[in-house]
matplotlib code that plots the C-alpha trace (Angstrom):
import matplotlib.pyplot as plt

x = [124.8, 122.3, 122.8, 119.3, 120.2, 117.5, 116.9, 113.3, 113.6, 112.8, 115.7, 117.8, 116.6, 116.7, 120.3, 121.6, 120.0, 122.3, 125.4, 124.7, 128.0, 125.2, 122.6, 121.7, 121.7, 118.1, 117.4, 119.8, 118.2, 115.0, 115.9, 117.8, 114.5, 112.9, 115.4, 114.4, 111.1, 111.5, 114.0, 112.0, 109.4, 111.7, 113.0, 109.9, 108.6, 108.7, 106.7, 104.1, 100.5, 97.4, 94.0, 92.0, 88.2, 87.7, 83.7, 83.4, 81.0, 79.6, 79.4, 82.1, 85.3, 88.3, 91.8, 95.2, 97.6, 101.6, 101.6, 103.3, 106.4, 107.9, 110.5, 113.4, 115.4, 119.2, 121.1, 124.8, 126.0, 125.6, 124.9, 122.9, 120.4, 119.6, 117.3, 115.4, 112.4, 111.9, 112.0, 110.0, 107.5, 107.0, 106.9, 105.8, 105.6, 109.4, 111.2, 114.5, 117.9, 121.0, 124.7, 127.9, 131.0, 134.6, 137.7, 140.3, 143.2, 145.6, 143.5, 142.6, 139.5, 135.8, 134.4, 131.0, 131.7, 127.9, 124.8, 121.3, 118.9, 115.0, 114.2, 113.0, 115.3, 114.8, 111.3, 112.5, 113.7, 116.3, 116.7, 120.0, 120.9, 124.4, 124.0, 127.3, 128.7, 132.4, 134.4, 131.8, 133.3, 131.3, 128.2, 129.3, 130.6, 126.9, 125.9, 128.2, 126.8, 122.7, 123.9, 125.0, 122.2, 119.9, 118.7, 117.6, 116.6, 118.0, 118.4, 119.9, 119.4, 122.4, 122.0, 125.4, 127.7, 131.8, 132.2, 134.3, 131.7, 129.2, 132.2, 132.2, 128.9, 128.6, 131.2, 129.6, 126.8, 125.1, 121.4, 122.1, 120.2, 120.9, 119.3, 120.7, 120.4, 123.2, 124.4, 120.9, 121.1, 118.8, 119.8, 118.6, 120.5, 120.6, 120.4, 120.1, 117.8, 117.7, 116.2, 114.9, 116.1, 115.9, 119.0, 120.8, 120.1, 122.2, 125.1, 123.9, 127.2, 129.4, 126.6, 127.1, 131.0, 130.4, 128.2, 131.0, 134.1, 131.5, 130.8, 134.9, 135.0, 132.6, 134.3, 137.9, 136.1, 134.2]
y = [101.8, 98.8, 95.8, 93.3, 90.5, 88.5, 85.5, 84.7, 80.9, 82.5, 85.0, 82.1, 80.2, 82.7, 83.9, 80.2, 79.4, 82.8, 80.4, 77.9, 78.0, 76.7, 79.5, 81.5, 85.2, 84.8, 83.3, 85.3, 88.3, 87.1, 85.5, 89.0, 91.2, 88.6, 89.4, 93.2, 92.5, 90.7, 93.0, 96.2, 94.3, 94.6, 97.9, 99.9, 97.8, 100.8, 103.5, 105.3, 104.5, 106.8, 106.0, 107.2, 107.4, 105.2, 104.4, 100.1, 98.5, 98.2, 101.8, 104.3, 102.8, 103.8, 101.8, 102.1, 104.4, 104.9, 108.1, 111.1, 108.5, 109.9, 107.2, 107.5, 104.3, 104.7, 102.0, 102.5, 101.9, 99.2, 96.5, 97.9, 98.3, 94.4, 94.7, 97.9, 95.6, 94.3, 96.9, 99.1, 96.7, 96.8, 100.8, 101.7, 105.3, 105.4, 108.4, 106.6, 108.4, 106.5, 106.8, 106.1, 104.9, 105.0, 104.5, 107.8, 105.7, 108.9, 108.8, 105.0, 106.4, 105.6, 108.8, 109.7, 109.8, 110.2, 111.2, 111.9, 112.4, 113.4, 116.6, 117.2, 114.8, 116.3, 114.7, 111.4, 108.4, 106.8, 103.3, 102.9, 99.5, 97.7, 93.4, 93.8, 95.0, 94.3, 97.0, 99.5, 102.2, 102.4, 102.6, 105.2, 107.0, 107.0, 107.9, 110.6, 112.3, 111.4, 113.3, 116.4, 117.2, 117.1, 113.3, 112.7, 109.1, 106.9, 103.0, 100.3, 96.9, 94.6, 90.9, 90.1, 91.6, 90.8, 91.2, 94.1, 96.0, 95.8, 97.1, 99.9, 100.7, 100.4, 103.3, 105.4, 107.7, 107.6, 107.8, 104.8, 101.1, 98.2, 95.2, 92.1, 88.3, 85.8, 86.8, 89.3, 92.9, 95.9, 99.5, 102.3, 106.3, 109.6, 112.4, 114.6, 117.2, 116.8, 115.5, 112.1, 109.4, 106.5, 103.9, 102.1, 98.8, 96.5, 94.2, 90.3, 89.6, 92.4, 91.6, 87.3, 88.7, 91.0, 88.1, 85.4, 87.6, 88.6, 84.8, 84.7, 87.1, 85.9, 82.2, 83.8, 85.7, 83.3]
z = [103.3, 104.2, 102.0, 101.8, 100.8, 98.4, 99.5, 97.1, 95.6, 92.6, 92.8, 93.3, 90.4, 87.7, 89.3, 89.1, 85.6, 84.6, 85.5, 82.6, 79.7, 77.5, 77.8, 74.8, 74.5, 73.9, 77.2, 79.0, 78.3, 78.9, 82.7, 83.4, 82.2, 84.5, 87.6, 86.7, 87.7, 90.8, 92.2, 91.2, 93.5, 96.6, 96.2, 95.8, 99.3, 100.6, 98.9, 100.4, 99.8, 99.6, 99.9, 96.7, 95.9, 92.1, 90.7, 91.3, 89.7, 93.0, 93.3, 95.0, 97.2, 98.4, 97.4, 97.3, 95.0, 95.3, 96.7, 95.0, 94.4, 90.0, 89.1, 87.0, 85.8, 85.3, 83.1, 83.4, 79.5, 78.3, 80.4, 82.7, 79.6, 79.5, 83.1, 81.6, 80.1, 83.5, 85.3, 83.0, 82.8, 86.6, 86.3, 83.0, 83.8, 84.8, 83.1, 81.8, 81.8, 80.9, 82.5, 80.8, 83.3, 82.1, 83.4, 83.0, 81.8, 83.7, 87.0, 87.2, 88.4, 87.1, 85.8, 83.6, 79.8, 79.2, 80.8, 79.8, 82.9, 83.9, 84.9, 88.5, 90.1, 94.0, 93.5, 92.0, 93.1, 90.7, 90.1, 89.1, 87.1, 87.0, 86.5, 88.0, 91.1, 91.4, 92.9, 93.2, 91.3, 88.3, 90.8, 93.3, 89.9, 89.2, 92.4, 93.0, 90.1, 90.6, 94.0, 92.8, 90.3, 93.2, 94.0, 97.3, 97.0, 94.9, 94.6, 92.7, 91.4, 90.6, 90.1, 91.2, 93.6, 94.9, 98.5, 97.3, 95.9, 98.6, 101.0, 99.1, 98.8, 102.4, 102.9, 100.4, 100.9, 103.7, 102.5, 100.1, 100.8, 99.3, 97.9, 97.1, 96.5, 97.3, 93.9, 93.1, 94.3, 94.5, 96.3, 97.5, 97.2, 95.7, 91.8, 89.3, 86.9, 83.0, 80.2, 79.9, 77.5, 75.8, 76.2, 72.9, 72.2, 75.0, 73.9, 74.9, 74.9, 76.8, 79.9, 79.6, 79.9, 83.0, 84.5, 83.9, 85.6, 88.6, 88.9, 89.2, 91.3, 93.7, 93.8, 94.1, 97.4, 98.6]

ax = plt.figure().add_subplot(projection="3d")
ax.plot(x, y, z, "-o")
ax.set_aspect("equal")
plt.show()
């Protein structure tokens, strides 16, 4: 799978102002709903345009309209719940379906525990959200599964991401992209039909947590 790396001073900003010990959970959810937004910018760079008639003041034009493109947004429980604001702000007419990831304690192996989705998926793309991306599991978990309800495009955004995790990714499926910053991703893969959702409030301090071990991660790689 292509990985695009971020490269946007803003990205870089917002990911580095992340790394303060001395950041509330106030601000920290702010900044990360703010990450949201700018990496839903870059992974929707790619969706078709039509051109539409519309009544101007100055009488009839023609502009441009997304074409066709129905969005769901998939936060893997329960971190992947603090970028939904931004993201949803950027799409407001997103269909939201949540993921749960677990790890089977007998198999070692990440595996869904949870799943509410949006119907139609063949016609979707998904937008699959993880602040996170260490090893990869917990995202090719909810890949694996957006694939076999019927996804055909799917894509997710991660702020951080362990050399590790992008390996894996790479290896997985094949019509996955993507997107990420130095430590900012976004991606592009694959889903599902069911019924859409809304998530559970997200815990401010299980995603500071996840950020601080993927900022260990990446040093201990790096």
């Amino acid at each position: 799978m292509p990985v695009i790396e971020v490269t946007h001073p803003l990205v870089r900003h917002k990911v580095g102002l992340l790394r303060e010990a001395s950041l509330s959970t106030k601000s920290f959810r702010e900044i990360t709903a703010e990450l949201g937004r700018l990496l839903t910018y870059e992974a929707t760079a790619d969706f078709p345009l039509e051109s539409v008639p519309v009544q101007c003041w100055s009488g009839p034009i023609r502009v441009d309209r997304i074409s066709g493109k129905k969005v769901t947004v998939v936060p893997i429980l329960r971190a992947g719940v603090g970028m939904l604001e931004g993201v949803l702000d950027t799409i407001p007419n997103a269909k939201v379906s949540v993921v749960g990831i677990a790890r089977n304690h007998a198999t070692l192996l990440p595996e869904p525990y949870v799943d509410r989705l949006a119907g139609g998926l063949s016609a979707r793309t998904a937008i699959v959200l993880d602040p996170m991306l260490a090893t990869g599991g917990s995202m090719n978990s909810a890949v694996a599964l957006l694939k076999s309800r019927g996804a055909t495009d799917i894509r997710a955004l991660v702020l951080v991401a362990a050399p590790e995790g992008i390996a894996a990714l790479t290896a997985g499926p094949r019509r996955s992209t993507t997107t990420s910053t130095p430590t900012a991703t976004s991606s592009r893969a694959s889903a599902t039909p069911a019924t859409a959702s809304s998530a559970p409030a997200d815990d401010g301090g299980s995603l500071r947590r996840r950020f601080a071990r993927s900022a260990r991660l990446s040093a201990a790689a790096s």
